[in-house]
N, CA, C and O atoms as a CHARMM CRD file, in Angstrom:
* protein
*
  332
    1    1 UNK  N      0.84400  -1.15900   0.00000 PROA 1      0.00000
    2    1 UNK  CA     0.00000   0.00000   0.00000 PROA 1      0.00000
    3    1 UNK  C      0.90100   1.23700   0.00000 PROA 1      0.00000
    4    1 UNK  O      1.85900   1.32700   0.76900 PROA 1      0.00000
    5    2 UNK  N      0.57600   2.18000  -0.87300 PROA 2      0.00000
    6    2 UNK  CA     1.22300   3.52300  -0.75000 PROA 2      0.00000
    7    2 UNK  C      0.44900   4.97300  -0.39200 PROA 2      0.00000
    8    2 UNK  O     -0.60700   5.33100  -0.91500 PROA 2      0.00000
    9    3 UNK  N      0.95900   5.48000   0.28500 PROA 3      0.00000
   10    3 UNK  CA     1.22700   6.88800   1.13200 PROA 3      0.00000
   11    3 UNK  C      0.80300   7.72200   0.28200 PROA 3      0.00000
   12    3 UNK  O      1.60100   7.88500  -0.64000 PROA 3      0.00000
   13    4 UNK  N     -0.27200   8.41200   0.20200 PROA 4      0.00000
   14    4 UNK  CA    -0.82600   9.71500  -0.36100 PROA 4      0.00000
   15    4 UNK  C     -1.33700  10.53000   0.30500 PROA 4      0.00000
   16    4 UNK  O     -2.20300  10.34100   1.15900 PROA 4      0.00000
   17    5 UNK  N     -0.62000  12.01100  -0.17300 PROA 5      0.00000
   18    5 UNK  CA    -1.56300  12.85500   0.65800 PROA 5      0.00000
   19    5 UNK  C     -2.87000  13.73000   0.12000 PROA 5      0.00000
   20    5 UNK  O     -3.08200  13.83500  -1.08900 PROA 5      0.00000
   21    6 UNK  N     -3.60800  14.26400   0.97600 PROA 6      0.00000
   22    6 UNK  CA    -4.57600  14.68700   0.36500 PROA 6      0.00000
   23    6 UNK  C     -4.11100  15.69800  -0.50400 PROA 6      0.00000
   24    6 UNK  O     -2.97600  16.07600  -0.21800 PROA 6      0.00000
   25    7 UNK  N     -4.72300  16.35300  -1.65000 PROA 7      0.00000
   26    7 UNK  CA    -4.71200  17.28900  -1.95600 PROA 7      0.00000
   27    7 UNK  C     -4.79300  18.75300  -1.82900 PROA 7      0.00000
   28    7 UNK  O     -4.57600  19.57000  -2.72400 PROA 7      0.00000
   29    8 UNK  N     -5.07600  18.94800  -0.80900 PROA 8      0.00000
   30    8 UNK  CA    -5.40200  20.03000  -0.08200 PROA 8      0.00000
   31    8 UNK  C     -4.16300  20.26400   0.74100 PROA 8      0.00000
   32    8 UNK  O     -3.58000  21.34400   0.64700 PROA 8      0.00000
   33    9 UNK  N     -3.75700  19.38000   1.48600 PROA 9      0.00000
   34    9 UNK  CA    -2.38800  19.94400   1.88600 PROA 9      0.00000
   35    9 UNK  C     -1.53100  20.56900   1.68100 PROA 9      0.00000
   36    9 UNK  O     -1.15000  21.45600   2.44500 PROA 9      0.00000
   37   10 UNK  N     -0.82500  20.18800   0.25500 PROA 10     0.00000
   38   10 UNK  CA     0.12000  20.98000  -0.47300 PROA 10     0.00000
   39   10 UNK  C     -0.68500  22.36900  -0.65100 PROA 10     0.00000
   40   10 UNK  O      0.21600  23.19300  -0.49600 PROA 10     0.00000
   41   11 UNK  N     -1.71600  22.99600  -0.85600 PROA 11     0.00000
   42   11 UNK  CA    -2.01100  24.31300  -1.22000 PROA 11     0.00000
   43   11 UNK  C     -3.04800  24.72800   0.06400 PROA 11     0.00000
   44   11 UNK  O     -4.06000  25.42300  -0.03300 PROA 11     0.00000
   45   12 UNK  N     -2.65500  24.27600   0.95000 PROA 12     0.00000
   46   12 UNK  CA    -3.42100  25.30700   2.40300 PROA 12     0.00000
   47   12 UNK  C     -2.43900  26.11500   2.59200 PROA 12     0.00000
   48   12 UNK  O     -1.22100  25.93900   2.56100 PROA 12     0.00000
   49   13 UNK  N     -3.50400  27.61800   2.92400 PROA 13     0.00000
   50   13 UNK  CA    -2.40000  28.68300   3.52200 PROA 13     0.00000
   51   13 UNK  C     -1.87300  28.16800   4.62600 PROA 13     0.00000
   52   13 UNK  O     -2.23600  27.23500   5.34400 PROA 13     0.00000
   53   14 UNK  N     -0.11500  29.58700   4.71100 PROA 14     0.00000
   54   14 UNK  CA     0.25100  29.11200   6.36700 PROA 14     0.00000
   55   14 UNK  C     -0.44100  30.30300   7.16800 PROA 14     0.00000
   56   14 UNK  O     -0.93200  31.38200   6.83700 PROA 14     0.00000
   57   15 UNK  N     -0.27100  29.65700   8.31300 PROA 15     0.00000
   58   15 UNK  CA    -0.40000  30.40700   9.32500 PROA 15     0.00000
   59   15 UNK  C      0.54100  30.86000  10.29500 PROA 15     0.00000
   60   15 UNK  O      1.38300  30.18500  10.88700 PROA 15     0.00000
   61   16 UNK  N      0.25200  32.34600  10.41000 PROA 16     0.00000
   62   16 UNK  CA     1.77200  32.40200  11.31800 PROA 16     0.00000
   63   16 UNK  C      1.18100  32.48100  12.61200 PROA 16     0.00000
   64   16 UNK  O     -0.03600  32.39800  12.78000 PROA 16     0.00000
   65   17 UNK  N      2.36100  32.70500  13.92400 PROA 17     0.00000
   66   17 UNK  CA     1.95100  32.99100  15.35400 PROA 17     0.00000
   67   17 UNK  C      1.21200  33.77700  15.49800 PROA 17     0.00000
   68   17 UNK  O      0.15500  33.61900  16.11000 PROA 17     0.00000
   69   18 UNK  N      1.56000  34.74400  15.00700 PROA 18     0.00000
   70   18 UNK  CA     0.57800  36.11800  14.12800 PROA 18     0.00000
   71   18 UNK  C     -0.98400  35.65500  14.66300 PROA 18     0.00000
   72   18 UNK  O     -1.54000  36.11900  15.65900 PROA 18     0.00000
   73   19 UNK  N     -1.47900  34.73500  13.84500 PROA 19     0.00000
   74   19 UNK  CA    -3.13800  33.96100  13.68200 PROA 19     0.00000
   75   19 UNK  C     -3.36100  34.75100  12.08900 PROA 19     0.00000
   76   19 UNK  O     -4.43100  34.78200  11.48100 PROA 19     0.00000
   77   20 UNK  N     -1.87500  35.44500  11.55800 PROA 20     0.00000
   78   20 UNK  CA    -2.39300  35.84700   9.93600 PROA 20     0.00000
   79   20 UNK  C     -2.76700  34.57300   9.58100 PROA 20     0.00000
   80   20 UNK  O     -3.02200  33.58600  10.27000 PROA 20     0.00000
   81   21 UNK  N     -2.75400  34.81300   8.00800 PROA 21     0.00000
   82   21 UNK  CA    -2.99600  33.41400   6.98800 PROA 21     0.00000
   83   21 UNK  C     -2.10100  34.03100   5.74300 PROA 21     0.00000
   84   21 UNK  O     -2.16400  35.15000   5.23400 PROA 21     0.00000
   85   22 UNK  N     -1.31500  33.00100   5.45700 PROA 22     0.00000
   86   22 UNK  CA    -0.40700  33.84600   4.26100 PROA 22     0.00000
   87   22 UNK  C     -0.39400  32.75600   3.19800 PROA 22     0.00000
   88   22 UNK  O     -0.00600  31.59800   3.35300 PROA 22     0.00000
   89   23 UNK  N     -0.91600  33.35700   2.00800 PROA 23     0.00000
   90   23 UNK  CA    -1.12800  32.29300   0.83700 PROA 23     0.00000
   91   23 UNK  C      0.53000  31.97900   0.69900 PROA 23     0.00000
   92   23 UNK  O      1.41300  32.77100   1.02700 PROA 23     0.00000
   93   24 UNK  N      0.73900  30.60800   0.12400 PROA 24     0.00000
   94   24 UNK  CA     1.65200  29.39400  -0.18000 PROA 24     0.00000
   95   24 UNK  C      2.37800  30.30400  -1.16700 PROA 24     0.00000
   96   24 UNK  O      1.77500  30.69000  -2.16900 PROA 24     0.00000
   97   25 UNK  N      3.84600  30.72400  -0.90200 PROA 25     0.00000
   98   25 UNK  CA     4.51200  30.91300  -1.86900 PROA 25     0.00000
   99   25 UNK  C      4.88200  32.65300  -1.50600 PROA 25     0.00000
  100   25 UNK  O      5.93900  33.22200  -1.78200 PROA 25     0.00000
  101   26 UNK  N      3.59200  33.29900  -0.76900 PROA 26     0.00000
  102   26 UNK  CA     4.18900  34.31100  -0.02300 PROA 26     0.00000
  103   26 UNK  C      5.08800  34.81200   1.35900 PROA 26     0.00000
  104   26 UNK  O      5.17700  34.26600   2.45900 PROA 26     0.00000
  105   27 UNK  N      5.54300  35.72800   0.98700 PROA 27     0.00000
  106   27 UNK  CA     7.10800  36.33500   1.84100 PROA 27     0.00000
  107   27 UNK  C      6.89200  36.22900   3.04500 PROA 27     0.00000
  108   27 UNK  O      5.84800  36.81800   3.32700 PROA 27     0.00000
  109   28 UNK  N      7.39100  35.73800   3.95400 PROA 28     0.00000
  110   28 UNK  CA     6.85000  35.54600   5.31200 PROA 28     0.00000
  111   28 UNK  C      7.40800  37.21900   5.82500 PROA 28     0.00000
  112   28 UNK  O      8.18700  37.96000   5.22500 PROA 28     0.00000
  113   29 UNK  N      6.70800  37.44600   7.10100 PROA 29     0.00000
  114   29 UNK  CA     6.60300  38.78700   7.59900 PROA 29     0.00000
  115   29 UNK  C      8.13000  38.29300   8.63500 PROA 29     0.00000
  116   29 UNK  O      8.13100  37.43600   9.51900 PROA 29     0.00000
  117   30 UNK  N      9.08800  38.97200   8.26600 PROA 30     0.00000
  118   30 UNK  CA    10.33600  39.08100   9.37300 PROA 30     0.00000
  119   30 UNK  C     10.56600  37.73100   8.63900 PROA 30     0.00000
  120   30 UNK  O      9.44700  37.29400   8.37100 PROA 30     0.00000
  121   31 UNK  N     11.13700  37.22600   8.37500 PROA 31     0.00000
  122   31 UNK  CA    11.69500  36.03600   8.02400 PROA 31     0.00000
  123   31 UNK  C     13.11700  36.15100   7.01300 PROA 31     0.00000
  124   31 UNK  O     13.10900  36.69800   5.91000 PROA 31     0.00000
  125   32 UNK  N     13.99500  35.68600   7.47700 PROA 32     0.00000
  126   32 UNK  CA    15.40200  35.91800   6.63700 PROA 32     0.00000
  127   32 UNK  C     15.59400  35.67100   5.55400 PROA 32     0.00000
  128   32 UNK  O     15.09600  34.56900   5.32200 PROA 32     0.00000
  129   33 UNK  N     16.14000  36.15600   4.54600 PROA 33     0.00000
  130   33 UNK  CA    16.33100  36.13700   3.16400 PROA 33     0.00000
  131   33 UNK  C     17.05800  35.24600   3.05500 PROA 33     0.00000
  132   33 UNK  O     17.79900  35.08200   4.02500 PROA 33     0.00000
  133   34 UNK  N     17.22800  34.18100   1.78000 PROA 34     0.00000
  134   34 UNK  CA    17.33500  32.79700   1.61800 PROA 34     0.00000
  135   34 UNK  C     19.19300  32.92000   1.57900 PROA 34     0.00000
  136   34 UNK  O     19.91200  32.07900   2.11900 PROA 34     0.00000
  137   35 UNK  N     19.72400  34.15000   0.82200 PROA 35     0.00000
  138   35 UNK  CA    20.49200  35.07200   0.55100 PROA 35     0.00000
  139   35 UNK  C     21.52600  34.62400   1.37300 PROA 35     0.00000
  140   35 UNK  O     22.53700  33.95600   1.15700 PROA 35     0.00000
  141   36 UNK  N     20.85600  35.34700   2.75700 PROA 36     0.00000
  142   36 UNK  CA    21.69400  35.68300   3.93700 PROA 36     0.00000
  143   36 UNK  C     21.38800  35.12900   5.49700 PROA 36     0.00000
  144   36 UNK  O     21.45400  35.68900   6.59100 PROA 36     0.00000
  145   37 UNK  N     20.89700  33.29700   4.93900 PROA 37     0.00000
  146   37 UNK  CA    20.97300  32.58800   5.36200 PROA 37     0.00000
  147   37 UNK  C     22.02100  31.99200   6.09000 PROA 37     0.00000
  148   37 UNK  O     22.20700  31.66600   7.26200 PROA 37     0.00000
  149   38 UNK  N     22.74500  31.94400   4.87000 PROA 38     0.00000
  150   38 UNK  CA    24.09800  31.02100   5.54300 PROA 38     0.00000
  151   38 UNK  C     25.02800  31.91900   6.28000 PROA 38     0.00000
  152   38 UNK  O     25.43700  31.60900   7.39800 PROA 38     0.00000
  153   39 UNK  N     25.41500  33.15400   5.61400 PROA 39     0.00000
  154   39 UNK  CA    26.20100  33.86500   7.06200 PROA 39     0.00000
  155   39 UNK  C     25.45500  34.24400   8.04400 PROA 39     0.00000
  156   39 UNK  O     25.96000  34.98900   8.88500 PROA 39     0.00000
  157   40 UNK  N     24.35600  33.91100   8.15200 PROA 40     0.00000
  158   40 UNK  CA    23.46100  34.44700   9.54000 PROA 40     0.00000
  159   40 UNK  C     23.95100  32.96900  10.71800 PROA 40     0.00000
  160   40 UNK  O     24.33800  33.06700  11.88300 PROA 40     0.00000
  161   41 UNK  N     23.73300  31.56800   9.81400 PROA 41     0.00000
  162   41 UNK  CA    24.06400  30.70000  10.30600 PROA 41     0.00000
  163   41 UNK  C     26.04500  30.34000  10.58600 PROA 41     0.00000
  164   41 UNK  O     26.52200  29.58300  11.43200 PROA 41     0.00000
  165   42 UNK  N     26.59800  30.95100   9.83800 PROA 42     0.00000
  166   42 UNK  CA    27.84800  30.81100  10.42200 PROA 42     0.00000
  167   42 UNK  C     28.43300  31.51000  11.32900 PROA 42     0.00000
  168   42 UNK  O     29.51700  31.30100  11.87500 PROA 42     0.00000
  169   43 UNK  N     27.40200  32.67400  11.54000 PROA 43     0.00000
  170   43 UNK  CA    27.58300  33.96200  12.52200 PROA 43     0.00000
  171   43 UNK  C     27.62400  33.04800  13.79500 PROA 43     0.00000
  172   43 UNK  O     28.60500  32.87000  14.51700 PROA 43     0.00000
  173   44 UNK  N     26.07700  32.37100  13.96700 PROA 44     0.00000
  174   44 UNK  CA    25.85700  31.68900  15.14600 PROA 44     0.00000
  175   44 UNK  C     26.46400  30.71100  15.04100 PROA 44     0.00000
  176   44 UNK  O     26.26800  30.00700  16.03200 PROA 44     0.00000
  177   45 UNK  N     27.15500  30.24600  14.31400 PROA 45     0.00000
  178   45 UNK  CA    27.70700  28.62100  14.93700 PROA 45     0.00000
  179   45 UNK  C     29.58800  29.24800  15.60600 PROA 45     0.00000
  180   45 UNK  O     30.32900  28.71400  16.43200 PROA 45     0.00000
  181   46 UNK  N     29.71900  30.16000  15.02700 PROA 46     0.00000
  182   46 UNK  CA    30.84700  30.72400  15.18700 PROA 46     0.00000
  183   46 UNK  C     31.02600  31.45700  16.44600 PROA 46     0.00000
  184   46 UNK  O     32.15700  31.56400  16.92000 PROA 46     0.00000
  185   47 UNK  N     29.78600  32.07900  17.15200 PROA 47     0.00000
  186   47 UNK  CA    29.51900  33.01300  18.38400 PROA 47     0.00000
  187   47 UNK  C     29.35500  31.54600  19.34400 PROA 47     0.00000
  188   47 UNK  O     29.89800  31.54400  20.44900 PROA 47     0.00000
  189   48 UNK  N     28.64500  30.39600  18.91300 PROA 48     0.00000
  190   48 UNK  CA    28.76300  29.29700  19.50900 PROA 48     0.00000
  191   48 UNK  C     29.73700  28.65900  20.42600 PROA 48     0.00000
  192   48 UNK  O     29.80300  28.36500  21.61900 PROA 48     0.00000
  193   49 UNK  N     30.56300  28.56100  19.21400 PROA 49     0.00000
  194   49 UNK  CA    32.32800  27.77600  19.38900 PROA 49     0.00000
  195   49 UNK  C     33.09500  29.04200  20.25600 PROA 49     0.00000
  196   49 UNK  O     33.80300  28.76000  21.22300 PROA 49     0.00000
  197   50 UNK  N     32.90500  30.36000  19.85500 PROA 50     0.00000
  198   50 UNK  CA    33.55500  31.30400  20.82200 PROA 50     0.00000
  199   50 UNK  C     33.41000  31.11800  22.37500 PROA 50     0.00000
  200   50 UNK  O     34.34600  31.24600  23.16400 PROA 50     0.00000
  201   51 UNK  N     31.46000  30.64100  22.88700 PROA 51     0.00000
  202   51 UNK  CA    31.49200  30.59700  24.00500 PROA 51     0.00000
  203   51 UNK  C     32.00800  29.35300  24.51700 PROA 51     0.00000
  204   51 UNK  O     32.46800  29.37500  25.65900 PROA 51     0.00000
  205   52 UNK  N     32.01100  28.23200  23.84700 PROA 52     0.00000
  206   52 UNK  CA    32.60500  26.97100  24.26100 PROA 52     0.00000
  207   52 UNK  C     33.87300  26.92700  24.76100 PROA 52     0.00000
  208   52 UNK  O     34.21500  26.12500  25.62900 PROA 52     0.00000
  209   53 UNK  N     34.95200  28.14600  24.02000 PROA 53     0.00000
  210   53 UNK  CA    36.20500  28.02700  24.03300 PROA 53     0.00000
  211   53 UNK  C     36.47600  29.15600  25.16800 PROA 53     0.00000
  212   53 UNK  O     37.52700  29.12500  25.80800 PROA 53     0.00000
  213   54 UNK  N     35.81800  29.82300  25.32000 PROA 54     0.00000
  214   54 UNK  CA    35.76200  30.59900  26.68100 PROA 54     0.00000
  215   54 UNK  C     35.65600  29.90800  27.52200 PROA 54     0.00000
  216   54 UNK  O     36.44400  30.20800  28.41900 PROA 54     0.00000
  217   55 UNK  N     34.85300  28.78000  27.82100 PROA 55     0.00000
  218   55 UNK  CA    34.54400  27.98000  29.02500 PROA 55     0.00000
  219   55 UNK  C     35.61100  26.88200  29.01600 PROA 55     0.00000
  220   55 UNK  O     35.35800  25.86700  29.66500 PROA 55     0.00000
  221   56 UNK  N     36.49300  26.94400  28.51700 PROA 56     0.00000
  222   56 UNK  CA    37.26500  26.23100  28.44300 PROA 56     0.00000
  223   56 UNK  C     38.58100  27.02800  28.72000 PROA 56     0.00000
  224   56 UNK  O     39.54700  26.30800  28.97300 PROA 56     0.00000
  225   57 UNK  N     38.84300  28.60000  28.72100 PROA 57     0.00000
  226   57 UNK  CA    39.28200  29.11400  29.07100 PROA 57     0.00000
  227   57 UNK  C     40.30500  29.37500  27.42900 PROA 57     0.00000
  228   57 UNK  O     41.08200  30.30000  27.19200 PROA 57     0.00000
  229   58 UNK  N     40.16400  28.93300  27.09000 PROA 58     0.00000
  230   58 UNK  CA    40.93800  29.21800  25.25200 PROA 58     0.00000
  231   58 UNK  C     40.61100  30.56000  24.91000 PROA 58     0.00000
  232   58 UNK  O     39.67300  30.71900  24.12800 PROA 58     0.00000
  233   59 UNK  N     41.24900  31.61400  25.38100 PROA 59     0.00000
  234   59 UNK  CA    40.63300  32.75700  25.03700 PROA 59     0.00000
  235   59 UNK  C     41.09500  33.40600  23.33400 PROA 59     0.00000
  236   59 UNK  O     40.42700  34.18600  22.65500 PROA 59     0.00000
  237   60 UNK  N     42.19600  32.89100  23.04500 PROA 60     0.00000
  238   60 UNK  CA    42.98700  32.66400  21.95400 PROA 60     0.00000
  239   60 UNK  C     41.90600  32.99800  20.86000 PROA 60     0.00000
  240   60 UNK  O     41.69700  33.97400  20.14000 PROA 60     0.00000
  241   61 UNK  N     41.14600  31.44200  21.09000 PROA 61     0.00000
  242   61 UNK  CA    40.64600  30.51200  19.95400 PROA 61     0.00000
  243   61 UNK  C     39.69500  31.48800  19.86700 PROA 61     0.00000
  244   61 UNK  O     39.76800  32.18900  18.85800 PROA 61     0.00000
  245   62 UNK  N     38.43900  31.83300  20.98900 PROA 62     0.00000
  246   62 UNK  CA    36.94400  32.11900  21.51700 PROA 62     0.00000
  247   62 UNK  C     37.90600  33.82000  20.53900 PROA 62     0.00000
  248   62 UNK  O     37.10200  34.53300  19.93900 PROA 62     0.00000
  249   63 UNK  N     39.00900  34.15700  20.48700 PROA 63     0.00000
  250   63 UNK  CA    38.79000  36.07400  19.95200 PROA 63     0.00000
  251   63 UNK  C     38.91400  35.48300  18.31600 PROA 63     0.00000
  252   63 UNK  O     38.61900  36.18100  17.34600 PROA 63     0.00000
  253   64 UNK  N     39.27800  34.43900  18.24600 PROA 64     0.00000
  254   64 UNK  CA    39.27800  34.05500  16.62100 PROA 64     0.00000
  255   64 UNK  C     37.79800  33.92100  16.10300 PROA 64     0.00000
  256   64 UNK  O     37.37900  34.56700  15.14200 PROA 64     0.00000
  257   65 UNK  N     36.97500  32.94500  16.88800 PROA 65     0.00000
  258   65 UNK  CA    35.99700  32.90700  16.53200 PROA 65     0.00000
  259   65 UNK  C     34.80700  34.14000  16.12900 PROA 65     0.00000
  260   65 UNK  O     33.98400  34.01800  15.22200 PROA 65     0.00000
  261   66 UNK  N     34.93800  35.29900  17.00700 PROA 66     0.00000
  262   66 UNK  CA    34.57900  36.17700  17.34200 PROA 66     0.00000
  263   66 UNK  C     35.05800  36.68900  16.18200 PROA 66     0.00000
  264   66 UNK  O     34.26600  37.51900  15.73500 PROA 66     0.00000
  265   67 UNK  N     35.69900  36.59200  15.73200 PROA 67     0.00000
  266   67 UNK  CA    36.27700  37.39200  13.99200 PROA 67     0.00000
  267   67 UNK  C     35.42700  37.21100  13.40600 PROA 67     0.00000
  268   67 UNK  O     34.74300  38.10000  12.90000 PROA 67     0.00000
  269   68 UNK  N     35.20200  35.85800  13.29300 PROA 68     0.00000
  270   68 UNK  CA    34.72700  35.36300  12.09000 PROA 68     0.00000
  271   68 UNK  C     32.98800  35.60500  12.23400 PROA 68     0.00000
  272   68 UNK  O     32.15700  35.49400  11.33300 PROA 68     0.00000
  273   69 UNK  N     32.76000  35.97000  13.67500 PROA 69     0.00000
  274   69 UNK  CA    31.34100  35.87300  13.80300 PROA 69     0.00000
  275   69 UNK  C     30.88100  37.20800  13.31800 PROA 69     0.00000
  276   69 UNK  O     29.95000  37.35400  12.52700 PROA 69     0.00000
  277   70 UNK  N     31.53300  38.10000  13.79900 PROA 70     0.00000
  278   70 UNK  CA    31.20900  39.06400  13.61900 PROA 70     0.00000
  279   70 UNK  C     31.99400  39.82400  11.77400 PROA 70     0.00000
  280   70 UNK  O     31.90300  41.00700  11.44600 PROA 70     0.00000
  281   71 UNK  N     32.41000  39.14500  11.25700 PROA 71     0.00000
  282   71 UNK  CA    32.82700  39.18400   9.76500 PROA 71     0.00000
  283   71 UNK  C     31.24000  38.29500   8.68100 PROA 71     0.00000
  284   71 UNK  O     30.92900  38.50500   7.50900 PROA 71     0.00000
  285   72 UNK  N     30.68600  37.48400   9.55500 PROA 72     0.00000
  286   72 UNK  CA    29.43200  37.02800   8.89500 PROA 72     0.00000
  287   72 UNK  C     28.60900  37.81200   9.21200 PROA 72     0.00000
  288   72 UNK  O     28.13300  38.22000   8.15200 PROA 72     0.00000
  289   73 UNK  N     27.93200  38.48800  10.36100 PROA 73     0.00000
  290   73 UNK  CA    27.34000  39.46100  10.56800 PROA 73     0.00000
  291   73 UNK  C     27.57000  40.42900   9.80600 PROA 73     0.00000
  292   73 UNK  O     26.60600  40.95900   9.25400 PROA 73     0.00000
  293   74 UNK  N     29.04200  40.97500   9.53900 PROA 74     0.00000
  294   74 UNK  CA    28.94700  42.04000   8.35400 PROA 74     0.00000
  295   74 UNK  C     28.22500  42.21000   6.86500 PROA 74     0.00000
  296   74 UNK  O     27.47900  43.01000   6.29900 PROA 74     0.00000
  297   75 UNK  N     28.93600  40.91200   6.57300 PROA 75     0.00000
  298   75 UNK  CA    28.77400  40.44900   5.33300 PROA 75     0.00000
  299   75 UNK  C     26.82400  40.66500   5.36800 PROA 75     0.00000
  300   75 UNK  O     26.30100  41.22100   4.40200 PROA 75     0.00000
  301   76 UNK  N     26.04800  40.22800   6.40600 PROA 76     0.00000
  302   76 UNK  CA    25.01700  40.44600   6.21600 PROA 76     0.00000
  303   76 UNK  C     24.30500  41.35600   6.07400 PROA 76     0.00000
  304   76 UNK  O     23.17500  41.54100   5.62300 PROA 76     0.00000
  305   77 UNK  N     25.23700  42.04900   6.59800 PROA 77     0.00000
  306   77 UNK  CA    24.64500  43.84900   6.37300 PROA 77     0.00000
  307   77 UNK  C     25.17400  44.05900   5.14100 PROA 77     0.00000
  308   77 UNK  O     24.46900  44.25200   4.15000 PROA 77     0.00000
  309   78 UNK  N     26.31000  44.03800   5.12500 PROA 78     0.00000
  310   78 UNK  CA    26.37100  44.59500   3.27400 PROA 78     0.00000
  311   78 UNK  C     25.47100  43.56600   2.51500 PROA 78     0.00000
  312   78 UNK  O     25.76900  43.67800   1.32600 PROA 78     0.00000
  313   79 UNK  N     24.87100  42.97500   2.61100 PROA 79     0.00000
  314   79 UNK  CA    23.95500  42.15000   1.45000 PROA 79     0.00000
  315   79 UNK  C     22.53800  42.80100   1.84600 PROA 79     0.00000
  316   79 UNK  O     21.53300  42.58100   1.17000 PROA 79     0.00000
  317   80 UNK  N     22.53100  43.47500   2.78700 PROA 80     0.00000
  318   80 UNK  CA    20.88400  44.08000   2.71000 PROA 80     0.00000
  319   80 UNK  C     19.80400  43.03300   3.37100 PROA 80     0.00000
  320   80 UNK  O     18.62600  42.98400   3.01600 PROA 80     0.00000
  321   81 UNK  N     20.50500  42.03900   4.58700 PROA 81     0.00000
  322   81 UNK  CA    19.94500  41.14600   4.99400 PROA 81     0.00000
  323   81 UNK  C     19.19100  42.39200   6.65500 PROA 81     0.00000
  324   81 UNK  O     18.11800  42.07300   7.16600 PROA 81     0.00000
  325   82 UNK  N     19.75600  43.29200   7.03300 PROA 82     0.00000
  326   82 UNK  CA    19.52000  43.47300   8.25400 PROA 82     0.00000
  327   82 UNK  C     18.40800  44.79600   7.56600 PROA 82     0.00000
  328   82 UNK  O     18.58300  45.28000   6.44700 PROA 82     0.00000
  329   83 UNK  N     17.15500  45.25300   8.62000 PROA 83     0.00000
  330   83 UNK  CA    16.78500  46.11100   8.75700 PROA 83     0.00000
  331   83 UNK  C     16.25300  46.91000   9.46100 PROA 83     0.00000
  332   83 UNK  O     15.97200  48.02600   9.02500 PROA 83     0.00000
C-alpha cells in the first residue's frame, strides 16, 4: 500500500503565530532572506564555538571565533539582509 496525501495539503495557507494566513509561496513577515541565510548561520555557529572556548578558558581561539562571527554578521549587512 502507498502513502498519499490529500490534496489540499500541499495548497493550504500558512499560518503564522501572528493567527495571519499567508497564501503558499508568499514572503513571510520578518523572516530571513534565503540570501543571507548562511552567514546568519555561520555567525551563530561561530559566536557558539567562541562561548565553548571561553569555558574552556581558550581565550585565543573564543577572539578568533569572534572574527569570524562578527565578519558574517557584516557580510550580512552589506547584502541588505539586516533592517
Amino acid at each position: 500500500m502507498t502513502a498519499t496525501l490529500p490534496a489540499s495539503r500541499s495548497a493550504a495557507p500558512l499560518q503564522s503565530a501572528t493567527g495571519r494566513i499567508h497564501a503558499p509561496g508568499a514572503p513571510q513577515p520578518h523572516a530571513i532572506a534565503l540570501a543571507s541565510l548562511q552567514p546568519v548561520l555561520a555567525a551563530y555557529n561561530a559566536a557558539n564555538l567562541a562561548g565553548c572556548y571561553l569555558e574552556r578558558g581558550n581565550i585565543a581561539a573564543a577572539r578568533r571565533k569572534l572574527v569570524q562571527a562578527l565578519a558574517s554578521v557584516n557580510q550580512v549587512i552589506v547584502q541588505g539582509g539586516a533592517q
